[in-house]
C-alpha positions in Angstrom: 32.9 -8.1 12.6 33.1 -7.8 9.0 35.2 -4.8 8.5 34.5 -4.6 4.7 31.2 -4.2 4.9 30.8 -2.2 8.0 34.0 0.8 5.5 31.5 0.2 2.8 28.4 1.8 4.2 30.9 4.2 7.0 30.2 7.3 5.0 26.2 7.4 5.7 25.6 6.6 9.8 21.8 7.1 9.2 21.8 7.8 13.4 23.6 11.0 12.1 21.8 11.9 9.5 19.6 15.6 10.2 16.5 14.1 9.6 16.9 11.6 12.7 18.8 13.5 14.6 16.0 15.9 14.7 13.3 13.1 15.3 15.5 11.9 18.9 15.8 15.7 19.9 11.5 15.8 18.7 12.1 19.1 16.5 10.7 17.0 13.3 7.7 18.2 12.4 5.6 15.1 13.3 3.5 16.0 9.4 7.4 15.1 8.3 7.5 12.1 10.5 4.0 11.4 8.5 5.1 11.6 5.6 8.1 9.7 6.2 6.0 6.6 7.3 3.9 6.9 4.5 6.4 7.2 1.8 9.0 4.8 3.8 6.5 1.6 4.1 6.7 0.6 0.9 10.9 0.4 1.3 9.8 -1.6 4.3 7.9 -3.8 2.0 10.7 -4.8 -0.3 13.5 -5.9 2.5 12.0 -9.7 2.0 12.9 -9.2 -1.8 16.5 -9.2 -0.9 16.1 -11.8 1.6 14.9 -14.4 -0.3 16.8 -13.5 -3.2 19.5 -15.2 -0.8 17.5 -17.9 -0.1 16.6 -17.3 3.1 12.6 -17.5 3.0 12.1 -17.8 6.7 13.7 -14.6 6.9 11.8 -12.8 4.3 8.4 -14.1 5.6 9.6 -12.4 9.3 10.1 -9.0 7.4 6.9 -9.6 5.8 5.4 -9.2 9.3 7.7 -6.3 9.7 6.1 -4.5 7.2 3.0 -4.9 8.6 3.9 -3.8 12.2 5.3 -0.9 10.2 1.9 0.2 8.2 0.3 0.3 11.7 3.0 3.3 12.6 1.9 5.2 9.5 -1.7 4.4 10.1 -1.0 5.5 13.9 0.1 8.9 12.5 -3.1 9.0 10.3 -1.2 8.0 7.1 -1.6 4.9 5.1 1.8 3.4 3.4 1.6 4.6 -0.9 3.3 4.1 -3.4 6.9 7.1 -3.0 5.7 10.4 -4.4 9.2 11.4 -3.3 11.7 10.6 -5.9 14.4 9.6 -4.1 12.4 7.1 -1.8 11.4 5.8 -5.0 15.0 5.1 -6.3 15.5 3.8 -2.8 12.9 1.0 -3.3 14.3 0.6 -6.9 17.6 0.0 -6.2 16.6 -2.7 -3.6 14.9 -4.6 -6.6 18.0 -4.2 -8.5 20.1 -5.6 -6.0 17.8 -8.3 -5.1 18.9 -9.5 -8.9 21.6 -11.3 -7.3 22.6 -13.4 -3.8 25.7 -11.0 -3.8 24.5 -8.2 -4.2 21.3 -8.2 -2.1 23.7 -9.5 0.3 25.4 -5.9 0.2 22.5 -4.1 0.3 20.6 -5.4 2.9 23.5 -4.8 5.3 23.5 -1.2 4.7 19.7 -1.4 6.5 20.0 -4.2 8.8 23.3 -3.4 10.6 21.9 0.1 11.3 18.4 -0.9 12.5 19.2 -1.7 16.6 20.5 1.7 16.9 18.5 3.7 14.8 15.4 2.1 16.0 16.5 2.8 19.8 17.0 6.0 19.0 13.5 6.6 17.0 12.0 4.8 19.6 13.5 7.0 22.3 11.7 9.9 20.2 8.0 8.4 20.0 8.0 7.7 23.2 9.6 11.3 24.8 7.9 14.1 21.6 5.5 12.7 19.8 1.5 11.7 20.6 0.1 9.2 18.0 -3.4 8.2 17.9 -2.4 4.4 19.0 0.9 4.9 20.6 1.0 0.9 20.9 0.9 0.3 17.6 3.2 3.0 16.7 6.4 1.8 18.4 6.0 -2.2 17.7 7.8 -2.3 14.5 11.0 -0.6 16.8 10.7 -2.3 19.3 11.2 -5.6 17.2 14.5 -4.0 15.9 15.9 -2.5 19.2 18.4 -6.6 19.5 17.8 -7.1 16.2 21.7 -7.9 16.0 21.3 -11.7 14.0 20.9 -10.4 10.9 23.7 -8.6 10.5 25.9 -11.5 11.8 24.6 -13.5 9.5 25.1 -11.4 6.8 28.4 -10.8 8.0 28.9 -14.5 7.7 27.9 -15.1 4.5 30.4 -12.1 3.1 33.1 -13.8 4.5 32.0 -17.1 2.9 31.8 -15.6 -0.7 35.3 -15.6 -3.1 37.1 -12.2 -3.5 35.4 -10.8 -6.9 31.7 -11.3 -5.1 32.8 -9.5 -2.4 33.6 -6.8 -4.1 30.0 -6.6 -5.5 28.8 -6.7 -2.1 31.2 -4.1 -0.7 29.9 -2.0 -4.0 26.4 -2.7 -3.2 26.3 -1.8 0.4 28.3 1.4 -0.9 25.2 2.2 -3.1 22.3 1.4 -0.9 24.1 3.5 2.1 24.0 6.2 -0.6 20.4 5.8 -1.6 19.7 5.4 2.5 20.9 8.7 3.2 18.9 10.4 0.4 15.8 8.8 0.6 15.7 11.1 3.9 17.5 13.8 1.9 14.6 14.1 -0.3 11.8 13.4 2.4 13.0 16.4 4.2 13.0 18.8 0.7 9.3 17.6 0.5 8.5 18.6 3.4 10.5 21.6 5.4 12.7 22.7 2.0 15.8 21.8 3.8 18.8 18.8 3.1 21.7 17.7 4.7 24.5 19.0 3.5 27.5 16.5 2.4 29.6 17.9 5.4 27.4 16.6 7.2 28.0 13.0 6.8 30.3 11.4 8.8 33.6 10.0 8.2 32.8 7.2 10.5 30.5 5.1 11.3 30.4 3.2 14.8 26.7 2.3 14.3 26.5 -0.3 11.7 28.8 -2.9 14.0 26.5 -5.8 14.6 28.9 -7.2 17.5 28.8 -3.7 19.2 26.2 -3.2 21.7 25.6 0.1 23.3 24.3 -0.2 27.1 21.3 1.9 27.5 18.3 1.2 29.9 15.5 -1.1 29.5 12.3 0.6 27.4 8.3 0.2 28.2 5.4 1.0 26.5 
């Protein structure tokens, strides 16, 4: 485990954050889960920026895909992926692009999102499947379901950290600091849009037990 990392992004355990908490227990309004897919997609769409900005095309071309499976969930809620209208899921997807400026940095960044996807997308998954009727439920879990083990990435992010000397660490420590921020108000400002309300900083955890890519919670098998 790369304890560095995982103490940079502690402070915003997305599995915490109201917005899914409220999708597991099915009290989001699904025209906020709507508009989340439709504003979110185009974040989706600029992971493989970061990923080949560390050189790792073959990566970048399997987000690529990812990005696809996850414009069929919008399109299963009746919502194409757009351009953000929501300004802080437009800073999200800017601050990607600014990280993506260097190997270090987009290092930082995309371990803020990838070390929390097996969790968060077991719990979102969970959700779909137990609250919420989309018009092609198939397509609207895939892009989870390829997430739920989706525990490489992080370990080889993890890897490369260790690999990097001391003052490029830091970047990456900062950036995975920023782009847990940015994380955590991209669904700040996607709930304001939509219900009025935001998570309040006490709400944030102190901890974060999620984003360890060597720890796997047990939890039974899921079907489609």
């Amino acid at each position: 485990m790369s304890h560095a990392l995982s103490q940079a992004v502690a402070e915003h355990d997305l599995s915490q954050h109201p917005f899914y908490r409220a999708w597991s227990e099915g009290s989001l309004p699904i025209q906020t889960l709507a508009l989340y897919a439709a504003e979110y997609g185009e974040f989706i769409g600029t992971v493989p920026t970061g990923w080949r900005a560390m050189g790792e095309t073959g990566i970048a071309a399997t987000e690529e895909e990812h990005a696809r499976l996850w414009a069929e969930f919008a399109s299963s809620l009746g919502e194409p992926v757009r351009t953000p209208t929501v300004p802080a899921v437009a800073e999200l997807c800017a601050t990607l692009d600014r990280m993506a400026g260097s190997p270090e940095c987009a290092l930082g960044a995309l371990y803020a999102f990838e070390a929390q996807q097996p969790q968060v997308a077991r719990s979102k998954l969970d959700g779909l499947k137990r609250h919420y009727r989309c018009s092609r439920p198939g397509l609207a879990v895939d892009y989870f379901k390829a997430h739920l083990e989706d525990y490489a990435e992080p370990a080889l992010l993890e890897s490369r950290f260790d690999a990097l000397e001391p003052a490029d660490q830091d970047r990456a420590r900062a950036a995975a600091a920023t782009m847990g921020t940015a994380l955590w108000a991209a669904l700040d400002g996607i709930m304001s849009e939509s219900t009025g309300e935001t998570a309040p900083p006490a709400a944030r955890p102190a901890r974060n037990s999620a984003i360890t890519s060597q720890t796997r919670s047990s939890s039974s098998s899921v079907t489609q």
